[in-house]
C-alpha positions as CSV (number, residue, x, y, z in Angstrom):
1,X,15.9,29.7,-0.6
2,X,13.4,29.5,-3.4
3,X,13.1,25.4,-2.9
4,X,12.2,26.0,1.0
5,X,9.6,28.3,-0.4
6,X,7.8,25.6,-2.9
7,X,8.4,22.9,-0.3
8,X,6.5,24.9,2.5
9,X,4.0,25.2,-0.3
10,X,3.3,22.2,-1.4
11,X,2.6,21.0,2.2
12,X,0.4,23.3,2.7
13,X,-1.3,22.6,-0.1
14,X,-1.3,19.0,0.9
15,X,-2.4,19.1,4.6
16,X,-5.4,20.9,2.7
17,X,-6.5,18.7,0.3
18,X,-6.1,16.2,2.9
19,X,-8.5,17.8,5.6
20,X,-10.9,19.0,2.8
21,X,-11.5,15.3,1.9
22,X,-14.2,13.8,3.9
23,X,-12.8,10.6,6.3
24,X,-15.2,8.3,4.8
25,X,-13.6,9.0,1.2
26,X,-9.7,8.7,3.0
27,X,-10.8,5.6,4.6
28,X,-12.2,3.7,1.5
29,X,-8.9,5.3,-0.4
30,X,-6.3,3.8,2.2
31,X,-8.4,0.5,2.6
32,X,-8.0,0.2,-1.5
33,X,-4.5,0.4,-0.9
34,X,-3.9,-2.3,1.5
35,X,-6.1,-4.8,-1.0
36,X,-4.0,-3.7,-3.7
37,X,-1.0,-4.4,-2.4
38,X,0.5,-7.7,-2.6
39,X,1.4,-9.9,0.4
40,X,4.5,-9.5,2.1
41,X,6.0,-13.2,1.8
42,X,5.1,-12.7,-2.5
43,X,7.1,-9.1,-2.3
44,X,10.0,-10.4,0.2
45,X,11.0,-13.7,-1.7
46,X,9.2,-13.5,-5.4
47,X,6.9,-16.5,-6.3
48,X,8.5,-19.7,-4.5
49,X,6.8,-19.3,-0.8
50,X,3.3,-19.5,-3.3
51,X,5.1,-22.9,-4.9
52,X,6.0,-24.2,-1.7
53,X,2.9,-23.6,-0.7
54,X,1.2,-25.6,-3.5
55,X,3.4,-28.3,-3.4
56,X,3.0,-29.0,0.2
57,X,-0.5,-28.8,0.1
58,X,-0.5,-31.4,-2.7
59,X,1.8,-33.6,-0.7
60,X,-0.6,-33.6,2.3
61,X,-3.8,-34.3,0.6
62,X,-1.9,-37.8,-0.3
């Protein structure tokens, strides 16, 4: 019973924090995000797309 309780709490006190902070500030905080995250090819198959990449560009400038 008592972890319903602190659940029920801590969304409140999260739906509050997030209406209290102005939509400029949440805007410039999720748009940080997205730049720091890294693309989805890089995440999804490490660093050979980026080697590909390189290599074929290198093989088409010939």
């Amino acid at each position: 019973m008592a972890s319903r309780d602190e659940l029920i709490k801590y969304m409140t006190q999260q739906l509050v924090t997030y209406m209290e902070t102005p939509q400029e500030q949440r805007k410039l905080k999720r748009e940080a995000a997205k730049a720091a995250k890294e693309p989805w090819l890089t995440r999804w198959f490490g660093i050979a797309p980026l080697g590909i990449a390189l290599w074929w560009r290198k093989r088409r400038s010939r």
